[in-house]
DSSP file (Angstrom, degrees, kcal/mol; ACC not computed):
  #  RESIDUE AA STRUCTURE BP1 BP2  ACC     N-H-->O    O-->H-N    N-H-->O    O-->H-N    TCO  KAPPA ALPHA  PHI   PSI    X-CA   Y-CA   Z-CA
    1    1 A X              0   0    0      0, 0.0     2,-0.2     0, 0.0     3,-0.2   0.000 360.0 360.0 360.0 128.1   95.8   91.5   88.3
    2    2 A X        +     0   0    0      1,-0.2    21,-0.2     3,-0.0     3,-0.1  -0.537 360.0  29.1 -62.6 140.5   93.0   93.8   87.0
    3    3 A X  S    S+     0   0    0     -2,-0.2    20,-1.0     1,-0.2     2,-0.3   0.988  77.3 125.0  62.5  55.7   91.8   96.9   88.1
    4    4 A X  E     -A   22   0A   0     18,-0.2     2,-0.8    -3,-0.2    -1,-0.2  -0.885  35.3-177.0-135.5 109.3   94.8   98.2   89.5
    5    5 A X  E     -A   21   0A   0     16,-1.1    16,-1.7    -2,-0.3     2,-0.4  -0.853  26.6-125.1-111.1 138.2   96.1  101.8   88.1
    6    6 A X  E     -A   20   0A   0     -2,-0.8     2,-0.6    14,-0.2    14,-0.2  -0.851  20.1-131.3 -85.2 130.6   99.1  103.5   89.2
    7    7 A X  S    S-     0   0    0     12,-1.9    12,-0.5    -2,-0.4     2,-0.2  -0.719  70.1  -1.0 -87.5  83.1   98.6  107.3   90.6
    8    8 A X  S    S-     0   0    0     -2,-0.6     2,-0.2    51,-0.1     5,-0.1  -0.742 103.6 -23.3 133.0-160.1  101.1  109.4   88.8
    9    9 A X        -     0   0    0      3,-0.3     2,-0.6    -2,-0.2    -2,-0.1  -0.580  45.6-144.9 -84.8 146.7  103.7  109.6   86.5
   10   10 A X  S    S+     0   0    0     -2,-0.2     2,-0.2     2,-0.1    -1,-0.1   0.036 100.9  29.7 -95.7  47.5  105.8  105.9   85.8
   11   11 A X  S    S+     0   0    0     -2,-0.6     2,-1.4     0, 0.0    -2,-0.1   0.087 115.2  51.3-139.9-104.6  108.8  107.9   85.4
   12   12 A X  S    S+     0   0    0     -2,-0.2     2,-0.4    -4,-0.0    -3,-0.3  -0.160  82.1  92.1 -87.7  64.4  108.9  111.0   87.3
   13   13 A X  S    S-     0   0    0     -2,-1.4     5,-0.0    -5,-0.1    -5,-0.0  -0.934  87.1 -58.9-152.6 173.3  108.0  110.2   90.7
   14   14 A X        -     0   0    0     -2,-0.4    -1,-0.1     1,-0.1     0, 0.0  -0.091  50.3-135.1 -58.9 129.4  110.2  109.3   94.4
   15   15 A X  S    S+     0   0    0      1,-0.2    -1,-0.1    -3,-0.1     3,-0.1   0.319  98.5  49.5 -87.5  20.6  112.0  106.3   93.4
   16   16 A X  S    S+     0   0    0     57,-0.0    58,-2.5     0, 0.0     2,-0.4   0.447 100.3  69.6-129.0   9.6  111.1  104.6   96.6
   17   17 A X  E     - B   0  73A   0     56,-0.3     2,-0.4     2,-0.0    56,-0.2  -0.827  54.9-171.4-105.3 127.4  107.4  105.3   96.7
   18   18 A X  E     - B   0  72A   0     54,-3.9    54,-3.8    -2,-0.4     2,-0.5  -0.960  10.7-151.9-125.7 132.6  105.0  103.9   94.6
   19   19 A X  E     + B   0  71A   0    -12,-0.5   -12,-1.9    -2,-0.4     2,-0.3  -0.822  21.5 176.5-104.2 105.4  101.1  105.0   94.5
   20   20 A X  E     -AB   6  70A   0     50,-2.2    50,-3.3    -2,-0.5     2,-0.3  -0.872  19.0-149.7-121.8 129.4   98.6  102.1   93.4
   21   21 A X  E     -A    5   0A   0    -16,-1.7   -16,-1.1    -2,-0.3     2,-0.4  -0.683   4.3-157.7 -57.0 137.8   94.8  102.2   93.1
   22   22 A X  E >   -A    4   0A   0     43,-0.9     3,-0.6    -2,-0.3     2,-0.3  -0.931  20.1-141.3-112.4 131.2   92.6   98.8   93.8
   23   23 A X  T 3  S+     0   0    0    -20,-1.0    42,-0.2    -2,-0.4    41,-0.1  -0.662  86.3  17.0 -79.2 146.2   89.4   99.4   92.1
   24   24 A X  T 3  S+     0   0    0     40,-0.5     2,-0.2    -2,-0.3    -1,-0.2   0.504 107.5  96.7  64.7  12.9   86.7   98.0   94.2
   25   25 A X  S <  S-     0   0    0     -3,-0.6    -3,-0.2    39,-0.4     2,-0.2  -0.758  73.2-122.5-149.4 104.6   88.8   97.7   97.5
   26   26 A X    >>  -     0   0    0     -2,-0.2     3,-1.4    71,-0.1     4,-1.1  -0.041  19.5-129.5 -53.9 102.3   88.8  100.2  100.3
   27   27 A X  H >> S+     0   0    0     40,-1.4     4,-1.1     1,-0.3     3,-0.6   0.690 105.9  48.6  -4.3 -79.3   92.5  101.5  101.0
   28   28 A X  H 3> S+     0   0    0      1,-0.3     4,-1.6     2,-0.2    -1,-0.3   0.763 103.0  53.5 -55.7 -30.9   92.0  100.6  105.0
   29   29 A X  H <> S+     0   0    0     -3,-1.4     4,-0.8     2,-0.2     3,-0.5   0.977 112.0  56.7 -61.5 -53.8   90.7   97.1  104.8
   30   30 A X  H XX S+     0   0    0     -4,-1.1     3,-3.0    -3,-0.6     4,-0.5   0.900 105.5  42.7   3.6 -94.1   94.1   96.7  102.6
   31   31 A X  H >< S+     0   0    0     -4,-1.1     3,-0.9     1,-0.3    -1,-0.3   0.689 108.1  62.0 -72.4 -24.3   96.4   97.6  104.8
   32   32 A X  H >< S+     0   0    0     -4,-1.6     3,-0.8    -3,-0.5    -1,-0.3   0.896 107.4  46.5 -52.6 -33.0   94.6   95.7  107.6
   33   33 A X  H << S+     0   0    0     -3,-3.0    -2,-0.2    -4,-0.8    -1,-0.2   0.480 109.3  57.7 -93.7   3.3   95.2   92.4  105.7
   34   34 A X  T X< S+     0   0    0     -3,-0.9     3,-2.0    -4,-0.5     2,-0.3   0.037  71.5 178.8-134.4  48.4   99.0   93.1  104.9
   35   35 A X  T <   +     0   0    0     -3,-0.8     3,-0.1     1,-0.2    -3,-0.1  -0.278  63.0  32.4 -59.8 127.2  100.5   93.6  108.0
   36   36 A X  T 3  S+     0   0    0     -2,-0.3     2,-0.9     3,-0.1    -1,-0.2   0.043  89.9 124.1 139.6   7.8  104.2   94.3  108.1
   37   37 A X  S <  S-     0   0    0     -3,-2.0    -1,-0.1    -6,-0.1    36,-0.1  -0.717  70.4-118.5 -72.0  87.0  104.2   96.2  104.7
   38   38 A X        +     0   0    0     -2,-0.9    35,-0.8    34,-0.1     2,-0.4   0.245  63.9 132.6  -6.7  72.1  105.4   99.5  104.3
   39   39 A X  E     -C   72   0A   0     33,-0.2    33,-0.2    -8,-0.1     2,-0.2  -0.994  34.1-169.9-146.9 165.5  102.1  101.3  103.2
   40   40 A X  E     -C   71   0A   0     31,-1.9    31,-0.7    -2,-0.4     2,-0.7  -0.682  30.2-102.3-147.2 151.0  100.0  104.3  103.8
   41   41 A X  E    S-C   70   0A   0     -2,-0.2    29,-0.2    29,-0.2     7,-0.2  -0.913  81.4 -14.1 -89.0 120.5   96.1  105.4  102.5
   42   42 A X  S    S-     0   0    0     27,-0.9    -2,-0.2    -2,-0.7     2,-0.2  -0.469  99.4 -53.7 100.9-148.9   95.6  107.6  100.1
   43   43 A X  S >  S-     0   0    0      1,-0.1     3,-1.6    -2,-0.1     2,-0.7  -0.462  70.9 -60.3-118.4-171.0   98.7  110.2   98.6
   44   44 A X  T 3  S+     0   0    0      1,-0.2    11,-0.1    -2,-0.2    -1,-0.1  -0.669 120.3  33.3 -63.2 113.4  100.9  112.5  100.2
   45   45 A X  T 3  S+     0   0    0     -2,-0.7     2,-1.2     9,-0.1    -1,-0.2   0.493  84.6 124.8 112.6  20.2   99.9  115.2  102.0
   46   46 A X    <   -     0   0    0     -3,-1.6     2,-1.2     7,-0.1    -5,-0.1  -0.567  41.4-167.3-132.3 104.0   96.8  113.1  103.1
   47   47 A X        -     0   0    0     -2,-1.2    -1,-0.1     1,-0.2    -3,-0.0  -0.499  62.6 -62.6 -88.3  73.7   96.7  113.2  107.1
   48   48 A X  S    S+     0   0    0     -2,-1.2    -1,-0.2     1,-0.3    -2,-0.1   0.177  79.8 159.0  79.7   1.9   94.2  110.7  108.1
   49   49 A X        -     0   0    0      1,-0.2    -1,-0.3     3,-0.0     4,-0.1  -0.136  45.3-142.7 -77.0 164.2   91.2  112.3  106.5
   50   50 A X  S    S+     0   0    0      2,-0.1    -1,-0.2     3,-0.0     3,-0.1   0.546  82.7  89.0 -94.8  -1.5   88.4  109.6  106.0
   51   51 A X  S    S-     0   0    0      1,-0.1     2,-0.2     0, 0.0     3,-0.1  -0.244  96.9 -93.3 -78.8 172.7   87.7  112.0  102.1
   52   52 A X        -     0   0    0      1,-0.1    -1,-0.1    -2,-0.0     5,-0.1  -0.626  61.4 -72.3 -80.6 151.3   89.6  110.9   99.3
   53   53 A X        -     0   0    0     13,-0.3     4,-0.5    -2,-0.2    -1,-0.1  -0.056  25.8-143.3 -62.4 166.0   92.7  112.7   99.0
   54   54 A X  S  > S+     0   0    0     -9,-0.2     4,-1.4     2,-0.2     3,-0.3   0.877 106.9  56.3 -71.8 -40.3   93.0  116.3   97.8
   55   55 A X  H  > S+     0   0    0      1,-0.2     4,-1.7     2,-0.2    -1,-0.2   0.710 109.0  45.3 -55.1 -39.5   96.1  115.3   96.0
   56   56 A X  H  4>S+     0   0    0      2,-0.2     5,-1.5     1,-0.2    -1,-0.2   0.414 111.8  52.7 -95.1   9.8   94.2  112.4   93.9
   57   57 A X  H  45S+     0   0    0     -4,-0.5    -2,-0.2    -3,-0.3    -1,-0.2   0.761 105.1  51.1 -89.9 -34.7   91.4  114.6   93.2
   58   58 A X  H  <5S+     0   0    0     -4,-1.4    -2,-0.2     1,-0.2    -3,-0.1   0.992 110.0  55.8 -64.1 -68.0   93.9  117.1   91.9
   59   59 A X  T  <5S-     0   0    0     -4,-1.7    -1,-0.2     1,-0.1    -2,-0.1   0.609 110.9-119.1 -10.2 -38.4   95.3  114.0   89.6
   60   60 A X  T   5 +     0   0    0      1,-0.3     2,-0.8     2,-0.0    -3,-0.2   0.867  50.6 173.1  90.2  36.3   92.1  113.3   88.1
   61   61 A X      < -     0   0    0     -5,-1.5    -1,-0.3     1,-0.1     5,-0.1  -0.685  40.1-113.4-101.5 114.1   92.4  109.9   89.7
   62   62 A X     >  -     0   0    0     -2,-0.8     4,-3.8     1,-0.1     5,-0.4   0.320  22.4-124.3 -35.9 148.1   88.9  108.2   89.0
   63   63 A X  H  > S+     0   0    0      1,-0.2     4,-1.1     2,-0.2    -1,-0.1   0.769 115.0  58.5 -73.4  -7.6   86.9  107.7   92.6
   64   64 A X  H  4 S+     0   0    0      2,-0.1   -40,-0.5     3,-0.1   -39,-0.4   0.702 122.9  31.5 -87.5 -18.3   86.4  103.8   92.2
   65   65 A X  H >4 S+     0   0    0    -42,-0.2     3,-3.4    -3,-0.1   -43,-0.9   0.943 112.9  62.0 -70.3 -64.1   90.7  104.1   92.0
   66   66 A X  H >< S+     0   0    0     -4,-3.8     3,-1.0     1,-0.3   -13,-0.3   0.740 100.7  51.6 -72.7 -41.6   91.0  107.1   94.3
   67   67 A X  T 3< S+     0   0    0     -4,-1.1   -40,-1.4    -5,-0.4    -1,-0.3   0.659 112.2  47.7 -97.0  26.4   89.5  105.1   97.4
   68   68 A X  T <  S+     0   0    0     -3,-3.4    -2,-0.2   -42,-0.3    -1,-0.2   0.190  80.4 137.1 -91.6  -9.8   92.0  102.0   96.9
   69   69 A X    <   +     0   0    0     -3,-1.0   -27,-0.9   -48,-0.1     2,-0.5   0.087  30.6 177.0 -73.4 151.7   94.5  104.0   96.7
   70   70 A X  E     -BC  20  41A   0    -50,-3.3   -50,-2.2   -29,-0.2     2,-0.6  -0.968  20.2-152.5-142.0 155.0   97.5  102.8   98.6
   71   71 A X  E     -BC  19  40A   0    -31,-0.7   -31,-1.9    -2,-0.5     2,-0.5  -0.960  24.5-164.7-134.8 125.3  101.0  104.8   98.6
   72   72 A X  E     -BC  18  39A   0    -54,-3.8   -54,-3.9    -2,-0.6     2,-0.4  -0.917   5.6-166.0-115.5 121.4  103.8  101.8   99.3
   73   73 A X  E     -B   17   0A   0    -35,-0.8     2,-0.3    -2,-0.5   -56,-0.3  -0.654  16.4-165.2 -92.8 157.0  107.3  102.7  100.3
   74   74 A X        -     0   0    0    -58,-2.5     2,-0.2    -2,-0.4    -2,-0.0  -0.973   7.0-164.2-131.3 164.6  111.0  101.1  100.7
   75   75 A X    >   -     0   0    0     -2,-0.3     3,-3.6     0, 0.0     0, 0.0  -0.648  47.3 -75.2-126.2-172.7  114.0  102.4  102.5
   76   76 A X  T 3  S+     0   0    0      1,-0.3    -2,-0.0    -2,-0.2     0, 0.0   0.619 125.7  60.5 -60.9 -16.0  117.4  101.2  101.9
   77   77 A X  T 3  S+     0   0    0      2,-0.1    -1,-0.3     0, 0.0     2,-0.2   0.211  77.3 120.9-103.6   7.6  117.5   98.3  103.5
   78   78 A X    <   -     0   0    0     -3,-3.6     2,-0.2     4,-0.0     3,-0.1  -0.585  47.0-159.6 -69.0 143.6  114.5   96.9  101.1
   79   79 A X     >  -     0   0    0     -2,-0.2     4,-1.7     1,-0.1    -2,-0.1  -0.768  35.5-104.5-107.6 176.8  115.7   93.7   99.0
   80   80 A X  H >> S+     0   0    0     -2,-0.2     4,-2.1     1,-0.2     3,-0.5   0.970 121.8  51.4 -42.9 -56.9  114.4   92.2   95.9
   81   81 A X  H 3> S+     0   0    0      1,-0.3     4,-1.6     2,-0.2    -1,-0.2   0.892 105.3  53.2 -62.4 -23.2  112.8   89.3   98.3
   82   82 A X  H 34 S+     0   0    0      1,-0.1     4,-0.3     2,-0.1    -1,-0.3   0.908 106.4  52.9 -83.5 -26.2  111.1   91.7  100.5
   83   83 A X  H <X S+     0   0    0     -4,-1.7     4,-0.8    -3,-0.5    -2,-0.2   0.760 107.4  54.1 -59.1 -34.6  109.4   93.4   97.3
   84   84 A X  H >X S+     0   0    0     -4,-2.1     4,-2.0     1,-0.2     3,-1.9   0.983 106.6  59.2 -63.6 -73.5  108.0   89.8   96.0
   85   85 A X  H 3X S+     0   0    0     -4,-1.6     4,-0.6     1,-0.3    -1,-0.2   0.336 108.9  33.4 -87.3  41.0  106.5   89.4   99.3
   86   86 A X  H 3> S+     0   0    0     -4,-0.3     4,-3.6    -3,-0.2    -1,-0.3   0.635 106.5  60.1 -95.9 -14.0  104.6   91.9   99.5
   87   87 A X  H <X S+     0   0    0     -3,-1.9     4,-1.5    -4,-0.8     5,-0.3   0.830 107.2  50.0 -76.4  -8.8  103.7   92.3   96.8
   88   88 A X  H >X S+     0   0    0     -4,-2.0     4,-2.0     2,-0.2     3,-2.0   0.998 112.5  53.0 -62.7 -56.4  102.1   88.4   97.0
   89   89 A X  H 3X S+     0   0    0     -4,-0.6     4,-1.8     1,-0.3     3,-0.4   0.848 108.9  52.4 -43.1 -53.6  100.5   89.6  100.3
   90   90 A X  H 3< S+     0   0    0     -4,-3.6    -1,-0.3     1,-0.3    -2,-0.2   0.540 109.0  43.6 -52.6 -30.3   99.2   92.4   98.3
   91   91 A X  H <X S+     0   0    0     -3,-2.0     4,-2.4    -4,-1.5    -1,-0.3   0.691 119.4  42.5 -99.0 -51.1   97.6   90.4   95.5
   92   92 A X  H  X S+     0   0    0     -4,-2.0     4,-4.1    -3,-0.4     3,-0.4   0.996 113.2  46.6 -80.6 -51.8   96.0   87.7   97.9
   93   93 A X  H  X S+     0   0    0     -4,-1.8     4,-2.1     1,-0.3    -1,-0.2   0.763 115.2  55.0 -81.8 -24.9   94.7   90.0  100.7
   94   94 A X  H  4 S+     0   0    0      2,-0.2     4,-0.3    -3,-0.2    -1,-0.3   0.858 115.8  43.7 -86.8 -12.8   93.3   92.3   97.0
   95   95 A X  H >X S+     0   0    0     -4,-2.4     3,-1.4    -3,-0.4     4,-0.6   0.998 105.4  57.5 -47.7 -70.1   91.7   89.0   96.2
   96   96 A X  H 3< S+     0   0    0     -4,-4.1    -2,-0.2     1,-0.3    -1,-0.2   0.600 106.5  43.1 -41.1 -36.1   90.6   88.4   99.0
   97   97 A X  T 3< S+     0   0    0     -4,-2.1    -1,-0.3     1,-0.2    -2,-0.2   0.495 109.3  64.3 -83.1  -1.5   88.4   91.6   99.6
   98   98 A X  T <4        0   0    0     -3,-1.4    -2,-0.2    -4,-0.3    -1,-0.2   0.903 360.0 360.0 -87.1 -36.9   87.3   91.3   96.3
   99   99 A X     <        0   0    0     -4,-0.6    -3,-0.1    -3,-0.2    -2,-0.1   0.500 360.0 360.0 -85.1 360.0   85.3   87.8   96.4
């Protein structure tokens, strides 16, 4: 998929969080289309505000990224098979606001 950057370091970050920019696809329309997926808007520390976060602004994380951003978690009881699908969900639903 294209146009997708990961927010942060790919080492040195929460091993069960991951932060991904969609270029060209608004965080909240996202997470409407991928219900039952662990995911959030925006970064940490960013408590509903409709701005981009403060956190990806500090980050330098371009603004066509920065309002795509989505920050996806697992707990322990994630498996490999629950990681596929979402991420398929993730990939159709980023199609999908994209055509």
């Amino acid at each position: 998929m294209t146009g997708v950057k990961l927010n942060g370091h790919p080492v040195k970050r929460l091993p069960n969080t991951l932060n991904v920019g969609f270029r060209g696809v608004e965080a909240n329309a996202l997470l409407s289309l991928i219900d039952g997926v662990a995911a959030s808007p925006g970064a940490a520390c960013h408590s509903g505000e409709t701005r981009v976060s403060r956190v990806l602004e500090a980050m330098r994380v371009p603004m066509e990224y920065a309002m795509g951003a989505v920050r996806f978690s697992t707990g322990r009881e994630t498996s490999a098979d629950d990681v596929d699908r979402a991420a398929e969900l993730v990939v159709t639903a980023v199609n999908q606001l994209r055509s």
